[in-house]
TORVEX-13728 format. One line per 2 residues: their letters; for each residue x, y, z of N, C-alpha, C, O, CB. Coordinates in steps of 0.2 Angstrom, whole numbers, m for minus. Glycine has a CB too. Layout:
A = X/Y/Z/X/Y/Z/X/Y/Z/X/Y/Z/X/Y/Z  ...
This chain:
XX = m136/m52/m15/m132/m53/m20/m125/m50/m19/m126/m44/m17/m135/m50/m27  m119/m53/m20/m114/m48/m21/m107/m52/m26/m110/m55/m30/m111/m46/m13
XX = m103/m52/m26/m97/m52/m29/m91/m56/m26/m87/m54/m21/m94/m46/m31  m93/m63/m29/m88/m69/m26/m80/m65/m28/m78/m63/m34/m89/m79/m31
XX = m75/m65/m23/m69/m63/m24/m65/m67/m28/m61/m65/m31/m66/m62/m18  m67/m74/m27/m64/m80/m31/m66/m79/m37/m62/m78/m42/m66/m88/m28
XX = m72/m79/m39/m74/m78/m47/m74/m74/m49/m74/m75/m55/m78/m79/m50  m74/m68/m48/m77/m62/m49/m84/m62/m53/m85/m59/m59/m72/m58/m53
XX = m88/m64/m50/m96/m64/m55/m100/m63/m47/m98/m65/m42/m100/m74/m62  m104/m60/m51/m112/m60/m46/m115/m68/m43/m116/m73/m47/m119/m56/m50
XX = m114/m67/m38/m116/m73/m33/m122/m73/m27/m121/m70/m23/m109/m75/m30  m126/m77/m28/m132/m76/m20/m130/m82/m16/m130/m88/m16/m142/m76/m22
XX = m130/m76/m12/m128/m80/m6/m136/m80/m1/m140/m76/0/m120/m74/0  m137/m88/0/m142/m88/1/m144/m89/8/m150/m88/11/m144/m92/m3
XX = m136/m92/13/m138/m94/21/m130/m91/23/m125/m91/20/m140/m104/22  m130/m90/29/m123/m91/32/m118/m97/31/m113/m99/34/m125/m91/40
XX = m122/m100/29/m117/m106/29/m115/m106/21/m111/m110/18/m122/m113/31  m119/m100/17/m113/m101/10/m110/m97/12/m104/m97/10/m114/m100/3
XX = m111/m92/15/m103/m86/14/m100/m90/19/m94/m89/18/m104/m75/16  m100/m94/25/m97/m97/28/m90/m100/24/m84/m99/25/m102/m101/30
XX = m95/m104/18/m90/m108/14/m86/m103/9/m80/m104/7/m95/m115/9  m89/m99/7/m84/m95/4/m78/m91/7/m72/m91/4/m88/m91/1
XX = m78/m88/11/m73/m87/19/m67/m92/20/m61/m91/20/m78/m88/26  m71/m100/21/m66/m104/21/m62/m104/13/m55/m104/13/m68/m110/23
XX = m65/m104/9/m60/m106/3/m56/m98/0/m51/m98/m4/m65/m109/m4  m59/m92/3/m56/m85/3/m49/m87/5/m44/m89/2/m59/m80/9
XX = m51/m88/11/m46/m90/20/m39/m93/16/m33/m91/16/m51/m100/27  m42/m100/13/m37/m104/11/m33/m102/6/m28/m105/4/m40/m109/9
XX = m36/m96/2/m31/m96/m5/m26/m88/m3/m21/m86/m6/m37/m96/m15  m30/m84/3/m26/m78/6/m29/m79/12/m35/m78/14/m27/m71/2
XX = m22/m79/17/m22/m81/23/m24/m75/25/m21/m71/21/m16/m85/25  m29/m72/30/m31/m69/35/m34/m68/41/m31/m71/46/m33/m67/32
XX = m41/m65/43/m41/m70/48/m49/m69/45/m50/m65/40/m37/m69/58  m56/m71/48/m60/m73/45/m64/m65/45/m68/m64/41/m63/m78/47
XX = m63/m63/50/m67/m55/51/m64/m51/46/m66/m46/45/m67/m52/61  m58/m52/43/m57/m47/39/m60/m47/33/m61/m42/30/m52/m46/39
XX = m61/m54/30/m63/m56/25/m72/m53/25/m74/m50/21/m61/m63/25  m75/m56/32/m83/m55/32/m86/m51/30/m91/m53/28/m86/m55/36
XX = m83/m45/29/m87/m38/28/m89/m38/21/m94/m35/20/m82/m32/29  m85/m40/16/m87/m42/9/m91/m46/6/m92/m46/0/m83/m44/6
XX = m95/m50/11/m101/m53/10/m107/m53/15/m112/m57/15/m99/m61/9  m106/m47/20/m112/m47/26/m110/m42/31/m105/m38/31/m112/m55/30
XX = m115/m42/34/m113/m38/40/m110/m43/43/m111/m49/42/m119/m36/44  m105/m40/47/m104/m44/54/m110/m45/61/m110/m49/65/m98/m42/57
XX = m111/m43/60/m116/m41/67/m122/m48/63/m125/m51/68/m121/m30/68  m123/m49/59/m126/m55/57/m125/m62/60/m129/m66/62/m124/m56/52
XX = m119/m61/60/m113/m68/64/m113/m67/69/m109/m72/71/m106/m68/64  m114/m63/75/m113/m62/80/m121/m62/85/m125/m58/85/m108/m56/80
XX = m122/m66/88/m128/m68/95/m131/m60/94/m129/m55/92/m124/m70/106  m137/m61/98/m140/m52/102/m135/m51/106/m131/m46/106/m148/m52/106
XX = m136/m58/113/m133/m56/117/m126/m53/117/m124/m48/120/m133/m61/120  m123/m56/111/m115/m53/111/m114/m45/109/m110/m41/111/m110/m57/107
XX = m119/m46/103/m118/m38/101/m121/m35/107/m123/m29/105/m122/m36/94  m124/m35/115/m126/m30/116/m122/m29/120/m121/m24/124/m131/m30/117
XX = m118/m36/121/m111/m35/128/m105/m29/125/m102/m25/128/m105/m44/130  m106/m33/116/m99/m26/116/m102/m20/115/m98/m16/116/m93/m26/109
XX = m109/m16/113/m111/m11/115/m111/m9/123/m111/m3/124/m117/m10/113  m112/m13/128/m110/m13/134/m102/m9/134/m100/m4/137/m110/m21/138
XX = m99/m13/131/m91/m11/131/m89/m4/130/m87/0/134/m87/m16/126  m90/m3/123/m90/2/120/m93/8/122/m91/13/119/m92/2/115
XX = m97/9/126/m103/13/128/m96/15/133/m92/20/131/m111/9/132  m96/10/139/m91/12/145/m85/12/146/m83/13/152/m92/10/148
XX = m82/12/140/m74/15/136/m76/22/134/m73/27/134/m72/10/128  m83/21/133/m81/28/129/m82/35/134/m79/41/135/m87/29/120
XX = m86/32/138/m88/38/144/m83/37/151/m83/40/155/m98/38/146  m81/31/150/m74/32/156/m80/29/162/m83/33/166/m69/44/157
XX = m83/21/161/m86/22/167/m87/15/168/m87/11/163/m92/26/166  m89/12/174/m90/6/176/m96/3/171/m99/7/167/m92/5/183
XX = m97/m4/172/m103/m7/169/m109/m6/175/m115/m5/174/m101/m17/167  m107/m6/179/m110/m7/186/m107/m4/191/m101/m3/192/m111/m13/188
XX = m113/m2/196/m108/5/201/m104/5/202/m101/9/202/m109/8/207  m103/m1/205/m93/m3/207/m94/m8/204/m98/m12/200/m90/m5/217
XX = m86/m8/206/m83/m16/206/m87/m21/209/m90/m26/206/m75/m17/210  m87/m20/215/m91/m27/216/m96/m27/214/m97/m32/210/m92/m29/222
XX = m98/m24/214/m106/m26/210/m107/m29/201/m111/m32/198/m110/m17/209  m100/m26/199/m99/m30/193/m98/m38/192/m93/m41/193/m94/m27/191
XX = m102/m41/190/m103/m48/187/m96/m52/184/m94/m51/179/m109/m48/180  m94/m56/187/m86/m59/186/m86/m62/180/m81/m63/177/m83/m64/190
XX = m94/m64/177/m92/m66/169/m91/m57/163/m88/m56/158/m101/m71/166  m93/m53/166/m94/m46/163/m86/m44/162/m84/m42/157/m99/m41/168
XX = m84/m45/168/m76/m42/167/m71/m48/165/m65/m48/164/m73/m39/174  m74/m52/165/m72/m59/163/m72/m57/154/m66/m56/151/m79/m67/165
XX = m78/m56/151/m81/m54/144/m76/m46/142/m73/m45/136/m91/m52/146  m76/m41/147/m71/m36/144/m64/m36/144/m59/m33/140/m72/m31/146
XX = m63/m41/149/m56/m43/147/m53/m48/140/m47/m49/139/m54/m48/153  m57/m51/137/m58/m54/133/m58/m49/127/m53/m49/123/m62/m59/134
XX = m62/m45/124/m64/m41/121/m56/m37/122/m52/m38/117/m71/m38/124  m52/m34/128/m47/m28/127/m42/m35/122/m40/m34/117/m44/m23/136
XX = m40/m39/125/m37/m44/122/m36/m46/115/m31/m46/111/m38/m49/125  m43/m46/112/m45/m46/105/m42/m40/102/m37/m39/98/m54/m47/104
XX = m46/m35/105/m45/m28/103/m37/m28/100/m36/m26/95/m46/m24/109  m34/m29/106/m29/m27/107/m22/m33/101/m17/m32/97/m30/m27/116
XX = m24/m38/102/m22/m43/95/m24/m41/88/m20/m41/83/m27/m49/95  m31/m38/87/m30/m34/82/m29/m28/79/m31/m25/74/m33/m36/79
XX = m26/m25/83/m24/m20/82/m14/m22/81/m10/m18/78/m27/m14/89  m12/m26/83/m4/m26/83/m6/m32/75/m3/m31/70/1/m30/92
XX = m10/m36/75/m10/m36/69/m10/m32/62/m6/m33/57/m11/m38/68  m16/m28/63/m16/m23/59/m7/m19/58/m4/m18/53/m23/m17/62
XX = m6/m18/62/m1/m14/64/5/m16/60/8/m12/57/1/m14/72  7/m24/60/13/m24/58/11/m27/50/16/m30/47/18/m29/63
XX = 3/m28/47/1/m30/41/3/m24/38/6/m25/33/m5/m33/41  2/m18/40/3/m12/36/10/m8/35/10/m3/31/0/m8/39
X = 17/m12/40/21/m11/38/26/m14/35/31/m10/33/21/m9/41
């Protein structure tokens, strides 16, 4: 149960595919982008694979202790740094959006 932004009344959202639809019609009447909107009707991590949530705990993990995914480089999987390159990029997009929405 939570609180359509569009109506303001209590609403059950019963599948991913309604708060889906509610997102888009969010989307459409205040332009943002969809992850910012999601948090008011769900987890994100709901939306997101196992697999992926465990690549970006991979990520996060080895950002935060300053350390390869794997002993070395080579040994690292070229989709893996393929995957954190993608990730700093995101990252890194929304943070310069945040950045110039706030000023």
């Amino acid at each position: 149960m939570g609180v359509s932004p569009l109506t303001r009344r209590a609403t059950r959202y019963e599948s991913k595919e309604d708060i889906t639809e509610e997102l888009v019609k969010c989307y459409e009447l205040y332009p943002g982008t969809f992850w910012d909107l999601l948090h008011i009707f769900a987890s994100p991590a709901a939306f997101i694979e196992e697999r992926w949530q465990n690549l970006i705990q991979m990520y996060r993990y080895c950002k935060a202790v300053s350390c390869p995914p794997y002993a070395s480089l080579e040994d690292t999987p070229a989709k893996i740094m393929d995957a954190f390159l993608i990730i700093d990029t995101e990252l890194a997009q929304w943070q310069q959006h945040a950045n110039t929405s706030t000023t």
